[in-house]
N, CA, C and O atoms as a MOPAC input file, in Angstrom:
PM7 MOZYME 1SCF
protein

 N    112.17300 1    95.12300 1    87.38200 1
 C    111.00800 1    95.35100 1    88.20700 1
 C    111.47100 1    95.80000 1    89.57900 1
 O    112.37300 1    95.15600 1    90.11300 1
 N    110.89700 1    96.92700 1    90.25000 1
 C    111.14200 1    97.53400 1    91.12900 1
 C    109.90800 1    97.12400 1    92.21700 1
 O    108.72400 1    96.95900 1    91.92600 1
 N    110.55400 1    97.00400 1    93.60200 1
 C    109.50600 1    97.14800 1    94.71400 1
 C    109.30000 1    98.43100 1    95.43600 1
 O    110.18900 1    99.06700 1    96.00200 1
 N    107.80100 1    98.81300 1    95.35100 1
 C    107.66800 1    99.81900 1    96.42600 1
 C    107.12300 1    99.92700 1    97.40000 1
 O    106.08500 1    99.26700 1    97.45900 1
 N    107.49500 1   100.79300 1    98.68700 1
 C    107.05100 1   100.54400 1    99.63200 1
 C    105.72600 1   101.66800 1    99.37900 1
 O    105.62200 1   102.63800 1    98.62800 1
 N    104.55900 1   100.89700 1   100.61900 1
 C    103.26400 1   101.83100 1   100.10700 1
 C    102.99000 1   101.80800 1   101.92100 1
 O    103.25300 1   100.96200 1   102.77500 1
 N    102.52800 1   102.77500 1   101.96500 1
 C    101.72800 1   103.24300 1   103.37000 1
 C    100.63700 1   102.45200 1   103.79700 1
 O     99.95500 1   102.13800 1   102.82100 1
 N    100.18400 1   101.99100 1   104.89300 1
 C     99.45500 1   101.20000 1   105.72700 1
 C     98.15200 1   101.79400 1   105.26400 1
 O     98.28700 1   103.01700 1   105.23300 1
 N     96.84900 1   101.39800 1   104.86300 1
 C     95.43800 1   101.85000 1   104.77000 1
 C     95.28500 1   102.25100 1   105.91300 1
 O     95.94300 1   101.84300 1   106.87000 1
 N     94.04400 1   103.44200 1   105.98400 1
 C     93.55700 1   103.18000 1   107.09700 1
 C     92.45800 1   102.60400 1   107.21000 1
 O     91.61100 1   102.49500 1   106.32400 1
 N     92.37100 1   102.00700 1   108.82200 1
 C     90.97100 1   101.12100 1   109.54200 1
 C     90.12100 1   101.47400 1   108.26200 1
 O     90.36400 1   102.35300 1   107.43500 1
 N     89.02500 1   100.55100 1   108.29100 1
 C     87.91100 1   100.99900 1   107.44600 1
 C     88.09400 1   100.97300 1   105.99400 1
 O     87.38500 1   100.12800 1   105.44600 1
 N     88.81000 1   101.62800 1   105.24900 1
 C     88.94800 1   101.87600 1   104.11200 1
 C     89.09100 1   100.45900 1   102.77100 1
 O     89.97900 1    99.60900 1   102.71200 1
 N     87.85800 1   100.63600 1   101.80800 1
 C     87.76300 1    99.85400 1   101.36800 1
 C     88.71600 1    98.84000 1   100.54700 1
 O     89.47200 1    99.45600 1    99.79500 1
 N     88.81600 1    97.89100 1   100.51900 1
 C     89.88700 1    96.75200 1    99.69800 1
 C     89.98400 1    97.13200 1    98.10300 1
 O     89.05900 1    96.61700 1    97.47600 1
 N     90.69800 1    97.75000 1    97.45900 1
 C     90.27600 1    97.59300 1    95.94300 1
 C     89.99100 1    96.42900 1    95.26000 1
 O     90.18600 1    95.35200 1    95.82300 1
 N     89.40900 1    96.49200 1    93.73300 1
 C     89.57100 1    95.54700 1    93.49800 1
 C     90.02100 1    95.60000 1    92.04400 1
 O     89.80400 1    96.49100 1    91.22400 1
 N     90.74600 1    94.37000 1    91.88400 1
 C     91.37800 1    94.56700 1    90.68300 1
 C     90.45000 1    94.46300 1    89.32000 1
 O     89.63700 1    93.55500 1    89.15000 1
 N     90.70500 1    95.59200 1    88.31500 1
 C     90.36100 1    95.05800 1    87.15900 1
 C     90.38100 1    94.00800 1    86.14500 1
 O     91.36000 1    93.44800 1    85.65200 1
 N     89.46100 1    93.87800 1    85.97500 1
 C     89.45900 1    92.25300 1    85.33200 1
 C     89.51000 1    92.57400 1    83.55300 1
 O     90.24400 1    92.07100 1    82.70200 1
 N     88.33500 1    93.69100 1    83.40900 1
 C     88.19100 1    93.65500 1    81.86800 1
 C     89.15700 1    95.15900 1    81.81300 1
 O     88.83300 1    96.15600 1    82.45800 1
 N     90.32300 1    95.09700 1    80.96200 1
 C     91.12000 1    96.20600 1    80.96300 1
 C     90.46000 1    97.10500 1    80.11000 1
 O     90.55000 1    98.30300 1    80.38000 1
 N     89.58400 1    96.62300 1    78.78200 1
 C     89.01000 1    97.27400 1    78.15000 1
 C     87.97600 1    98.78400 1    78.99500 1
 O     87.23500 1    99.62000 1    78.47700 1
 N     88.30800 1    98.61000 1    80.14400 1
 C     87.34300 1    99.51500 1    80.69200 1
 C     87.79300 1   100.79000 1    81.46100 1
 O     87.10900 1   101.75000 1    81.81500 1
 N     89.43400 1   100.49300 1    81.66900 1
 C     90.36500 1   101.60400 1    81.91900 1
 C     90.61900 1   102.44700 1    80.65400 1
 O     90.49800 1   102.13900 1    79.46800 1
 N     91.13100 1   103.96700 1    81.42800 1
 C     91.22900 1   104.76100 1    80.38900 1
 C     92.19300 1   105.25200 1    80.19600 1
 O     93.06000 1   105.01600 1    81.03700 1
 N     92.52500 1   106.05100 1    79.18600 1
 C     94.03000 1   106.65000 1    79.18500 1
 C     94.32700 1   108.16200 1    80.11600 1
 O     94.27400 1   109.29600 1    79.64000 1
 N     94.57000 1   107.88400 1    81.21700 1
 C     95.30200 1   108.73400 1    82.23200 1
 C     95.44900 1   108.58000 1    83.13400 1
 O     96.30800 1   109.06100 1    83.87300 1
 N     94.23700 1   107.48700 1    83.44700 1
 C     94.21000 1   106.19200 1    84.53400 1
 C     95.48500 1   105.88200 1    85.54700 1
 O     96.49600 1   105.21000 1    85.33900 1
 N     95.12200 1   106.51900 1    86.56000 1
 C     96.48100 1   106.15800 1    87.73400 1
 C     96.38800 1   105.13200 1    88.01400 1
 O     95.35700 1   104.97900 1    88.66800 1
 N     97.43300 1   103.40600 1    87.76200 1
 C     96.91300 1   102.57300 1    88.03400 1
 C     98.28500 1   102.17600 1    88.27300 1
 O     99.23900 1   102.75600 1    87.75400 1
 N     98.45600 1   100.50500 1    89.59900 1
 C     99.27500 1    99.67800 1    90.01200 1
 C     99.14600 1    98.65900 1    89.10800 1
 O     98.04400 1    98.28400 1    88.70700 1
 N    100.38400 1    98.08800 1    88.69000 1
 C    100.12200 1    96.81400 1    88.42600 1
 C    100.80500 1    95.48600 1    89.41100 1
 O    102.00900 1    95.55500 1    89.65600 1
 N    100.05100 1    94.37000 1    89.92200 1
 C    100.68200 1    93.49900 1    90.39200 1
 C    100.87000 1    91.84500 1    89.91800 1
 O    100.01200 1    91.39000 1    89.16200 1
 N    101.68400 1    91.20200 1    90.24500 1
 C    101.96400 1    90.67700 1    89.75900 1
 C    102.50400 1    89.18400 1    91.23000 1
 O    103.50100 1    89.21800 1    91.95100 1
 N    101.51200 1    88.19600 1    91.19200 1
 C    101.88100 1    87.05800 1    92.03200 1
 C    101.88400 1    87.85000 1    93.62300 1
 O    102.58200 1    87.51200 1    94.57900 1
 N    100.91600 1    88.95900 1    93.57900 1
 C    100.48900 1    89.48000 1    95.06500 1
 C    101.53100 1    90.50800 1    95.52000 1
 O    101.85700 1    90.74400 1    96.68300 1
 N    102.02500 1    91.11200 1    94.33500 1
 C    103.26700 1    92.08700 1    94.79800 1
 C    103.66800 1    93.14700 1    93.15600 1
 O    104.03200 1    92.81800 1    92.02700 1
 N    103.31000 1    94.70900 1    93.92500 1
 C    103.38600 1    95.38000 1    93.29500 1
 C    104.97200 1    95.81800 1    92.51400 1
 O    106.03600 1    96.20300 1    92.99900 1
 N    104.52400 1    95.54600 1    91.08100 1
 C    105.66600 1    95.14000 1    90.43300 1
 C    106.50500 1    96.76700 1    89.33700 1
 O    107.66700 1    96.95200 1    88.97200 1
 N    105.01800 1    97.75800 1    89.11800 1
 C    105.19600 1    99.11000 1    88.90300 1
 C    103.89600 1    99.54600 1    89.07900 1
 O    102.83000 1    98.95000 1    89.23200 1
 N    104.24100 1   100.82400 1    89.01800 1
 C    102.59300 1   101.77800 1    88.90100 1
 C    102.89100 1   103.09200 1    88.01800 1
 O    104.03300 1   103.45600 1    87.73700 1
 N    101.84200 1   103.68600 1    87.65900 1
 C    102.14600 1   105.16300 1    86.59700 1
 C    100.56700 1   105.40000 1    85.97000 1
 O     99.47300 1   104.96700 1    86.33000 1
 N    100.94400 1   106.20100 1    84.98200 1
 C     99.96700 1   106.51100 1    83.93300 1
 C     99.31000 1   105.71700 1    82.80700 1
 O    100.09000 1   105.60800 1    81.86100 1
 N     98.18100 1   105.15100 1    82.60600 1
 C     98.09100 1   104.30500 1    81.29100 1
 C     98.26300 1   105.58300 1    79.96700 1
 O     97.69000 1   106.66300 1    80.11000 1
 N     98.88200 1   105.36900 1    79.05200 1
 C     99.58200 1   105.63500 1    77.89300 1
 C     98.57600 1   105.33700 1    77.30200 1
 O     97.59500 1   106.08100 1    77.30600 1
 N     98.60300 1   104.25000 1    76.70400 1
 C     97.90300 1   103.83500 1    75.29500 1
 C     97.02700 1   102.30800 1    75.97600 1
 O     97.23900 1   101.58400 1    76.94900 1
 N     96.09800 1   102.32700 1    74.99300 1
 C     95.34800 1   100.72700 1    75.93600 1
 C     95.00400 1   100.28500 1    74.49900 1
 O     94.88600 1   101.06800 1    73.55600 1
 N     94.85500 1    98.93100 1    74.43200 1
 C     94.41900 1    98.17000 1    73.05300 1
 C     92.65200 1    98.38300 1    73.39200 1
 O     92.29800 1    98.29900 1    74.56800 1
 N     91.61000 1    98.65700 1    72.30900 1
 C     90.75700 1    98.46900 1    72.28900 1
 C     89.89200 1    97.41300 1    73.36000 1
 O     89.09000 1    97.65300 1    74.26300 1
 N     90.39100 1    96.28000 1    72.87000 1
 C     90.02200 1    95.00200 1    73.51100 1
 C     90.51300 1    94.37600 1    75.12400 1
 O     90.43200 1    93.27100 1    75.66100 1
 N     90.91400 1    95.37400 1    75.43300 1
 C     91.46600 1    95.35600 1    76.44500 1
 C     92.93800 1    94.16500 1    76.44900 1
 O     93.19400 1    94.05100 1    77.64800 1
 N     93.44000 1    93.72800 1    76.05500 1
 C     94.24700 1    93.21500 1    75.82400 1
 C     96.28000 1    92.96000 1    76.00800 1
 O     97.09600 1    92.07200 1    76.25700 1
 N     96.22000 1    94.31900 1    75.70100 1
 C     97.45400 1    94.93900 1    76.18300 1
 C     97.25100 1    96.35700 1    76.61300 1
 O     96.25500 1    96.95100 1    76.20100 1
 N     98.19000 1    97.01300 1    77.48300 1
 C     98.27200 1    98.61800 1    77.68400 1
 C     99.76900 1    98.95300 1    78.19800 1
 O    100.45500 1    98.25400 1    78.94400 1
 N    100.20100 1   100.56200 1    77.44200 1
 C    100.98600 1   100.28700 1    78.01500 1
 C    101.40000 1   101.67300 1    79.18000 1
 O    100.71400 1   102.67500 1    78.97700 1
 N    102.26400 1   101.77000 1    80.14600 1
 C    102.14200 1   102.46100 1    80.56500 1
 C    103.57500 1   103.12500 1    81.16000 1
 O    104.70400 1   102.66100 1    81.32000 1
 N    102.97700 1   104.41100 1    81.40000 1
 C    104.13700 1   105.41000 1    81.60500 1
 C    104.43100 1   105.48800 1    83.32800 1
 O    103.73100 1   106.02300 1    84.18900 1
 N    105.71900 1   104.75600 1    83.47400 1
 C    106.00900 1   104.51600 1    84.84700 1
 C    105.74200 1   105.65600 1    85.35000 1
 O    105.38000 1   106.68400 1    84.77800 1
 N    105.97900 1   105.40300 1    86.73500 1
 C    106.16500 1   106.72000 1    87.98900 1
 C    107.69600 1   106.29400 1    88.03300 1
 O    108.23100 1   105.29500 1    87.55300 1
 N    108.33500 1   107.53900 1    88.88100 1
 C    109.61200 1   107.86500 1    88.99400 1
 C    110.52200 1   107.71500 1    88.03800 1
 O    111.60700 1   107.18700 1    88.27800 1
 N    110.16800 1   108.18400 1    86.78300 1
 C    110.85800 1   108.37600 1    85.31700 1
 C    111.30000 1   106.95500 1    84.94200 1
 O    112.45500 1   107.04200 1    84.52500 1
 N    110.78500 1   105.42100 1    84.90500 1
 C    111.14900 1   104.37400 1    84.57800 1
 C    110.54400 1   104.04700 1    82.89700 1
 O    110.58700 1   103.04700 1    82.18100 1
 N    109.95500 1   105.50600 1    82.71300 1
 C    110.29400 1   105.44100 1    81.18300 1
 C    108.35900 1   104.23000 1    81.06100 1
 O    107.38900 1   104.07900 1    81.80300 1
 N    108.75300 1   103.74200 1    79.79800 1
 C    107.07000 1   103.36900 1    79.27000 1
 C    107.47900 1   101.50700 1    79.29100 1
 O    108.58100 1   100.95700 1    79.29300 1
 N    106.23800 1   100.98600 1    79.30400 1
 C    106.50200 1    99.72300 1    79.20600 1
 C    104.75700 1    99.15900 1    79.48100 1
 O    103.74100 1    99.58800 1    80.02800 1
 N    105.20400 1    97.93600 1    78.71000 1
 C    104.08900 1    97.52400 1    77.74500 1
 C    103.32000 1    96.25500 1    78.23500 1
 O    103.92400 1    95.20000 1    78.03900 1
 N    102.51600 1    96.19600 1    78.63000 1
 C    101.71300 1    94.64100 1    79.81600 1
 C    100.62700 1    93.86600 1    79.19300 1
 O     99.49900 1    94.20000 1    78.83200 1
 N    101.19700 1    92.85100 1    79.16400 1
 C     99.74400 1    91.96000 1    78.65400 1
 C     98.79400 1    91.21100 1    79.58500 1
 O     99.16700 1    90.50600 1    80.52200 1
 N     97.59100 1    91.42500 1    79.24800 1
 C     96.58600 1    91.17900 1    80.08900 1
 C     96.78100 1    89.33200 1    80.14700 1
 O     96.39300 1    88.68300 1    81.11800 1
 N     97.33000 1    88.80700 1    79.13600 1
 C     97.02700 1    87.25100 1    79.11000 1
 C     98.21800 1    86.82100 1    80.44500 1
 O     98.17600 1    85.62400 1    80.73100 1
 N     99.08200 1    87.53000 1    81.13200 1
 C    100.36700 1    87.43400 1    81.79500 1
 C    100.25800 1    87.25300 1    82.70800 1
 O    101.19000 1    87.30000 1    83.51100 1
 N     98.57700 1    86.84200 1    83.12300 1
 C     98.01500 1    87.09900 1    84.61300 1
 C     98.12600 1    88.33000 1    85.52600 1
 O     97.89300 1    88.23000 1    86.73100 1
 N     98.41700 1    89.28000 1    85.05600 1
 C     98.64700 1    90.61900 1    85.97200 1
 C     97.33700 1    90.85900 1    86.19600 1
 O     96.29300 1    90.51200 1    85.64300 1
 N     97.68000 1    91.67600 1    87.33400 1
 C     96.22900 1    92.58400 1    88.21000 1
 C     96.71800 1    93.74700 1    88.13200 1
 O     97.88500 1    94.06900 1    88.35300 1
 N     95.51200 1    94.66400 1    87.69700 1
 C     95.88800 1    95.92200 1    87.29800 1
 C     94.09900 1    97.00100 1    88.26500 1
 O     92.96500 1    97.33800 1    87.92500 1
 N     95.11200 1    97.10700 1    89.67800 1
 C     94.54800 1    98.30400 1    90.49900 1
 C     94.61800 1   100.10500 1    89.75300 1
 O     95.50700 1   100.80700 1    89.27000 1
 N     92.97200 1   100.27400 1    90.05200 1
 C     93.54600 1   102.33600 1    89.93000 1
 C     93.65000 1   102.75600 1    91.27800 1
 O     93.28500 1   102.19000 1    92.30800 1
 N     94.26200 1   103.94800 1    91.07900 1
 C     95.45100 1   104.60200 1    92.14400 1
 C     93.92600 1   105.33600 1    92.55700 1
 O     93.20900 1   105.74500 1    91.64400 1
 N     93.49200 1   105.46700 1    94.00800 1
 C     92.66800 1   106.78500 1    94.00100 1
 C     93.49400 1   107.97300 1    93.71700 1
 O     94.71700 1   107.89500 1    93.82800 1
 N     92.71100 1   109.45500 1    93.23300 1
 C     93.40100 1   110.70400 1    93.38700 1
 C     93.98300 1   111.42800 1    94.61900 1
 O     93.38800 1   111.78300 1    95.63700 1
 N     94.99300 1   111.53300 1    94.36500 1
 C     95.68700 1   112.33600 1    95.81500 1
 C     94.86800 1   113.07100 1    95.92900 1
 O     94.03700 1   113.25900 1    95.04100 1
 N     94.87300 1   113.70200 1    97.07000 1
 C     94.30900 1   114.60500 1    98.31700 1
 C     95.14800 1   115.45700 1    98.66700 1
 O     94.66900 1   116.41900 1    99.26900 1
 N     96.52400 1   115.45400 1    98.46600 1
 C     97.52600 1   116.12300 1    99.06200 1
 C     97.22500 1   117.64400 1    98.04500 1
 O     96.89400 1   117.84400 1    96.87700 1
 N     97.61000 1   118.65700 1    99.44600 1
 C     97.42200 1   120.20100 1    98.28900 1
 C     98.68800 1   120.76100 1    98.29800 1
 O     99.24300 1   120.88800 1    99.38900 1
 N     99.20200 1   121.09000 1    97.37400 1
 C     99.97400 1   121.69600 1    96.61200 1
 C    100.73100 1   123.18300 1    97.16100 1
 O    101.49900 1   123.79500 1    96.41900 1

């Protein structure tokens, strides 16, 4: 498990909140996962169990795929879409 550093919000900008029922994310879903108040990876959701249950997902910075269970207590934030142009 890797730590990353993330940029300061700005003023104003709303608190996310974490998903509770995973069943409701989708597959392409830019999402963080954390873990005991500290972001533990983030990437692409891959594949998601029906039931929300498990998902697994395709790191950022090529750390390859890996597989999370919802019973593990994780919090699982979506990424808003960049803004940045190309």
């Amino acid at each position: 498990m890797n730590s990353r550093s993330h940029m300061a919000k700005p003023p104003g900008s709303p608190t996310p909140e974490p998903i509770r029922n995973w069943s409701t994310l989708s597959r392409t879903d830019q999402v963080e996962i954390h873990y005991h108040g500290r972001v533990i990876t983030s990437g692409r959701i891959d594949m998601l169990a029906m039931d929300g249950s498990v998902l697994w997902l395709q790191q950022d910075e090529g750390q390859g795929r890996a597989l999370f269970l919802h019973s593990d207590g994780l919090r699982v934030y979506r990424r808003q879409p960049s803004t940045k142009k190309h």
